[in-house]
C-alpha positions as CSV (number, residue, x, y, z in Angstrom):
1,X,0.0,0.0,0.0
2,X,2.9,2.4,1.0
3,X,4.6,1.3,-2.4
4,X,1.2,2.6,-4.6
5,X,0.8,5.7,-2.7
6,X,4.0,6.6,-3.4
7,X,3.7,5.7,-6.8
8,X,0.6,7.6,-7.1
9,X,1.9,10.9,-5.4
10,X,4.9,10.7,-7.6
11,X,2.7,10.5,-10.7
12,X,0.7,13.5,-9.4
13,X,4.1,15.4,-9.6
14,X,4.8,14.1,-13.4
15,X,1.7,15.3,-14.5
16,X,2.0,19.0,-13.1
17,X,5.1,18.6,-14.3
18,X,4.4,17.7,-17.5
19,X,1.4,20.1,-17.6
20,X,4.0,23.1,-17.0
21,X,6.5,22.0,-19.6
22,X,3.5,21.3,-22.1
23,X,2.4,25.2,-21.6
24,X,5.9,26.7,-21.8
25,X,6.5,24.8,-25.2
26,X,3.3,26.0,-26.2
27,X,4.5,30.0,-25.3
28,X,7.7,29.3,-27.0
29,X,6.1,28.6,-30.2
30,X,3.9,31.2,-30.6
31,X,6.9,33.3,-30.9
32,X,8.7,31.3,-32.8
33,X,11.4,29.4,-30.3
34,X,10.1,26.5,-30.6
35,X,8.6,24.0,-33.7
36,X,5.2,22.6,-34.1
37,X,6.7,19.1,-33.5
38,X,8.3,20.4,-30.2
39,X,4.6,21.2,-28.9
40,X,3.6,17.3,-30.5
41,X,6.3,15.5,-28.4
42,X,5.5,17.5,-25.2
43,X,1.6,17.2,-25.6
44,X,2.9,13.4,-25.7
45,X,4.6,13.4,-22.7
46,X,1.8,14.9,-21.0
47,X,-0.5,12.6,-22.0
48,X,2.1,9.6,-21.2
49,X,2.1,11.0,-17.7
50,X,-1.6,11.1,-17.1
51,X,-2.2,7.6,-18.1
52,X,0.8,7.0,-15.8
53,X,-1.5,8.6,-13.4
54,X,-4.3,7.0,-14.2
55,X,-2.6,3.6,-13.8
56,X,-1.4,4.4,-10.5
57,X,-4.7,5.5,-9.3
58,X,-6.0,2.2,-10.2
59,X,-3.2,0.2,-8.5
60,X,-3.9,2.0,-5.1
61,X,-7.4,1.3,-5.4
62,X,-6.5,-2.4,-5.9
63,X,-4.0,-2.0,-3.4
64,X,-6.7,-0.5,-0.7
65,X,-9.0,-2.7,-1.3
66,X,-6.6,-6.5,-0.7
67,X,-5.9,-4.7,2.6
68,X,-9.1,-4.4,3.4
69,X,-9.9,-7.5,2.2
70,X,-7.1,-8.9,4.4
71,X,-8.2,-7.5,7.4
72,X,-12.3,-8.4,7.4
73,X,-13.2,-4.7,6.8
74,X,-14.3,-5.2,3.1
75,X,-17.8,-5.8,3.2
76,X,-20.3,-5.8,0.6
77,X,-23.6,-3.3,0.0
78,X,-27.4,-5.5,0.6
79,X,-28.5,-4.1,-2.6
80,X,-25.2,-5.9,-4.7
81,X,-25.8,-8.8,-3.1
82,X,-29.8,-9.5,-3.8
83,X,-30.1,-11.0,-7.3
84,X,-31.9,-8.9,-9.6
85,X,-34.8,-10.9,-11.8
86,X,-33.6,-10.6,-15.1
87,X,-36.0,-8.7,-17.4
88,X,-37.6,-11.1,-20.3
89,X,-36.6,-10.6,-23.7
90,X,-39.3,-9.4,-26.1
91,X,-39.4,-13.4,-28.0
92,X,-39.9,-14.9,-24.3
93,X,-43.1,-12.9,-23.2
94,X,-44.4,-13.6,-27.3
95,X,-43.4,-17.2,-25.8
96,X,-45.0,-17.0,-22.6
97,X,-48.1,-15.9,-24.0
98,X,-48.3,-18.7,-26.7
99,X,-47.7,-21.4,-24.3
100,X,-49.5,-19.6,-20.8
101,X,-46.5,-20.1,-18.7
């Protein structure tokens, strides 16, 4: 768990860091410093970093969630565990009503 939050906090850095290098580049071309492909590879970078993020929020929650599991404190909402009657396809009421069940 301490690994993932870590993992997570330092992907929350990448991404502001990423987000500020992304807007400078995009300043720096406007007047001319910089070239459109500059602003490509940056904008790529930026997006590598949020679905670096992304992945890391996912692995905490996983992460969270085996702990709790571990310790008894995962528990389960009534209304997931009640099975839900399935609602009848069109062809097996027009069944139904041919055959009276």
């Amino acid at each position: 768990l301490t690994a993932a939050r870590a993992a997570y906090d330092s992907s929350l850095q990448n991404v502001a860091a990423a987000e500020l290098a992304y807007k400078v580049v995009i300043v720096e071309q406007g007047v001319g410093l910089r070239a459109l492909v500059d602003v490509f590879d940056t904008e790529d970078q930026l997006l590598s970093a949020r679905l670096d993020l992304a992945s890391a929020e996912q692995q905490l929650a996983v992460a969270e969630r085996a702990l709790l599991a571990a310790t008894g404190q995962l528990t389960t909402p009534p209304e997931a565990i009640i099975a839900k009657k399935p609602k009848p396809r069109p062809r097996d009421a027009a069944r139904a009503a041919v055959t009276g069940q």
